[in-house]
C-alpha positions as MATLAB code, in Angstrom:
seq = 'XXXXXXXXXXXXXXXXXXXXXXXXXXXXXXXXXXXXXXXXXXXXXXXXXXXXXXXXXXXXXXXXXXXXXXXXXXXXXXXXXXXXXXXXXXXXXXXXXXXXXXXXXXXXXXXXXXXXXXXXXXXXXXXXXXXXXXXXXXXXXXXXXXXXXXXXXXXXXXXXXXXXXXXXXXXXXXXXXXXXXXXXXXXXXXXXXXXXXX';
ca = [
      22.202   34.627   66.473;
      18.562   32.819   66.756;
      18.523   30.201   64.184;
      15.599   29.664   61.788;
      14.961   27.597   59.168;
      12.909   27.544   56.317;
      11.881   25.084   53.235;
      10.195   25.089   50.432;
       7.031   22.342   49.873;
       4.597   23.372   47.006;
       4.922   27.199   47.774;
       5.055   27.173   51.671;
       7.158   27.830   54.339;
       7.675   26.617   57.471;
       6.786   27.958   60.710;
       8.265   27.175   64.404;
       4.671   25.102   64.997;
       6.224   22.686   62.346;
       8.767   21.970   64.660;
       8.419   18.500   66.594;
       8.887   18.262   70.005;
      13.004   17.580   69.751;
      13.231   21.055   68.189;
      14.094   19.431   64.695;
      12.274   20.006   61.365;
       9.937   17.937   60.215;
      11.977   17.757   56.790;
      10.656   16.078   53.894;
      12.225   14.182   50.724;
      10.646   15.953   47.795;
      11.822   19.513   47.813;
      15.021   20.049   45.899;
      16.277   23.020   48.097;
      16.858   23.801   51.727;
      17.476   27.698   53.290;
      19.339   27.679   56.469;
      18.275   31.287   57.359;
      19.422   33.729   60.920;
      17.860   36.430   62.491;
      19.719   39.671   63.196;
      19.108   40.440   66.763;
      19.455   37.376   68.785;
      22.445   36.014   70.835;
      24.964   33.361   70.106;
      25.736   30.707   72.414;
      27.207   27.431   72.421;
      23.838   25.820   72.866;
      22.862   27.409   69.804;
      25.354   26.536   67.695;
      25.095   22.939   68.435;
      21.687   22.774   68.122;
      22.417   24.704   64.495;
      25.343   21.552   63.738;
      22.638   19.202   64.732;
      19.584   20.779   61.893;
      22.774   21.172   59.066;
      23.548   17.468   59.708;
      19.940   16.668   58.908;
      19.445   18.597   55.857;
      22.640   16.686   54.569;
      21.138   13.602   55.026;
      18.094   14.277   53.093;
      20.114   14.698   49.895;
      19.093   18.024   48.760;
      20.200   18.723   45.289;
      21.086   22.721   47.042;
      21.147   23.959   50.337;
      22.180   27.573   50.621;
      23.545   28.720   54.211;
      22.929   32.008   55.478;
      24.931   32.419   58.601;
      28.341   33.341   57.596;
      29.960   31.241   60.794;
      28.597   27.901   60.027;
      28.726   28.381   55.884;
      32.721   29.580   56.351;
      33.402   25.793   58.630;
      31.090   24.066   55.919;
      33.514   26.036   53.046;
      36.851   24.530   54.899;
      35.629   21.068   55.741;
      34.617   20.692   51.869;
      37.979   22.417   50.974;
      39.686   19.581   53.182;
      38.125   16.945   51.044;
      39.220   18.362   47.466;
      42.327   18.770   48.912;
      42.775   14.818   49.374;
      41.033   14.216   46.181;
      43.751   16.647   44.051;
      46.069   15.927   45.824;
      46.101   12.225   45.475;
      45.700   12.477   41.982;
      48.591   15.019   41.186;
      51.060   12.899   43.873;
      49.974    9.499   41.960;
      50.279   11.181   38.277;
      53.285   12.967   39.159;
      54.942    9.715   39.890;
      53.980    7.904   37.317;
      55.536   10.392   34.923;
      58.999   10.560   37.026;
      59.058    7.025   37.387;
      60.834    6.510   33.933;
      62.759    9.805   33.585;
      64.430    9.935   37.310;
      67.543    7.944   37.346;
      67.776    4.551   39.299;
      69.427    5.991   42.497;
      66.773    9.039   42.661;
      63.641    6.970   42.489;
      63.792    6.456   46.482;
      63.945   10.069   47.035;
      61.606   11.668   44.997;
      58.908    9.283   42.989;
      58.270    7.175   45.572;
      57.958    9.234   48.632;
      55.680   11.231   46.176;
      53.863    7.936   45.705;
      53.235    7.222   49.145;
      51.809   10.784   49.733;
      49.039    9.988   47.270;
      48.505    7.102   48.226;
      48.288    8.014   51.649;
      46.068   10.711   50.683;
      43.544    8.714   48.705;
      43.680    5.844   51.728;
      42.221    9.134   53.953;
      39.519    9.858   51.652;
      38.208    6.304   50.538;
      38.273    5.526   54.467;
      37.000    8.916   56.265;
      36.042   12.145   54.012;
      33.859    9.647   51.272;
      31.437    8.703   54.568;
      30.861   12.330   55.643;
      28.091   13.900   54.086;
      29.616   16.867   52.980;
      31.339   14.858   50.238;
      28.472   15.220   47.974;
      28.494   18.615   47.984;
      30.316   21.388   46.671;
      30.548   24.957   47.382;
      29.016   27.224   43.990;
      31.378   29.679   43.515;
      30.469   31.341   40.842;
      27.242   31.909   41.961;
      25.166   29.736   38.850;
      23.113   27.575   41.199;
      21.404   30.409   43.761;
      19.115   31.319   40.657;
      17.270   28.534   40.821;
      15.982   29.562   44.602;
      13.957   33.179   44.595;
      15.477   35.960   45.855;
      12.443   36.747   47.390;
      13.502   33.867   49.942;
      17.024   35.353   50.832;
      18.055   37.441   53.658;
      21.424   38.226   52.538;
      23.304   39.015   49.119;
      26.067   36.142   50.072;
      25.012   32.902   50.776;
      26.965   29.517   50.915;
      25.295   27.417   47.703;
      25.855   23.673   48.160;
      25.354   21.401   45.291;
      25.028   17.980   45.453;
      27.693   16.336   42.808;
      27.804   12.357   41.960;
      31.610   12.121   43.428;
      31.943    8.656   42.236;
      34.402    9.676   39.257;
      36.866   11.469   41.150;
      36.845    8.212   43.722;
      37.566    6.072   40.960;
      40.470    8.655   39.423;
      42.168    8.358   42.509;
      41.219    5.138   43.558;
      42.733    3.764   40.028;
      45.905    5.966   40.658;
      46.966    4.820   43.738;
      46.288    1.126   43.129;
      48.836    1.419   40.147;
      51.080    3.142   42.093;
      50.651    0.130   44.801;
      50.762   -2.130   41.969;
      54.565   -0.662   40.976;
      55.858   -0.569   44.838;
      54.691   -4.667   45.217;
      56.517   -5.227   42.157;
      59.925   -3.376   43.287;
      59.125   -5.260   46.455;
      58.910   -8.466   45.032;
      62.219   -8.000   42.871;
      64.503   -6.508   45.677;
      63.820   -9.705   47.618;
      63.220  -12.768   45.337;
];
């Protein structure tokens, strides 16, 4: 597919003249929503769909409160690498929880074999997110699922009935959740450390 793209500043759109000479948009800071739009009728390539990877990476780092993604491709990879990061986040907080709650009701000669190696998985898993997934830009976002956040963008402005909706979310809650978790759970394993050995 051809690529283009399309904001909204004060009621206009852009146009491929507003394009600088690298091919990028000239994207500004003020607008609170971004439309990543295709044509029907062009050709995919490689070249293109870098060159679309490069312009997504952009809008991210502008900090649009919604970005809706028309072409199905790059909104399904968007939809999995978002899915990747709630998937550390829940599961590091389940894993953590989870063993805090077995701790005291598994017998002494179980704890190695079930609370702890559940430990270490969310800890493991909040370790990935606090030190990869929380410095990727997609970790502000989430996908709208149910649809609520679209109606703020005119449908006059769509080309197609199913969009991926972005919204940027404040994710510093469910770092802390996890992050508190897992230092607990660190806490605990030190102290069994400490008593196995002094």
């Amino acid at each position: 597919f051809v690529l283009t793209y399309k904001y909204k500043v004060q009621g206009k759109k852009t146009t491929e003249e507003e394009m600088n000479n690298s091919g990028e948009l000239q994207l500004q800071k003020d607008q609170e929503w971004y439309i990543v739009r295709r044509e029907v009728g062009g050709t995919r390539s490689r070249d293109t769909k870098d060159k679309f990877e490069k312009e997504f990476e952009s809008v991210l780092e502008k900090n649009y409160s919604l970005i809706v993604i028309e072409p199905r491709t790059l909104g399904d990879d968007v939809i999995r690498w978002i899915k990747f990061g709630n998937f550390l986040h829940k599961s590091s907080v389940i894993a953590n929880l989870g063993t805090l709650i077995l701790l005291p009701l598994v017998p002494g000669h179980l704890t190695n074999y079930i609370p702890i190696p559940l430990g270490i998985f969310g800890i493991s898993c909040a370790f990935v997110y606090n030190f990869s997934w929380q410095y990727d830009p997609c970790c502000k976002y989430q996908v709208d699922w149910y649809g609520e956040e679209i109606t703020k963008v005119p449908s006059h402005e769509l080309s197609t009935r199913s969009p991926v909706v972005l919204v940027r979310r404040n994710d510093i809650y469910r770092k802390v959740l996890h992050t508190s978790l897992s230092l607990v759970i660190c806490s605990y394993f030190i102290w069994r450390i400490y008593k196995i050995y002094y």
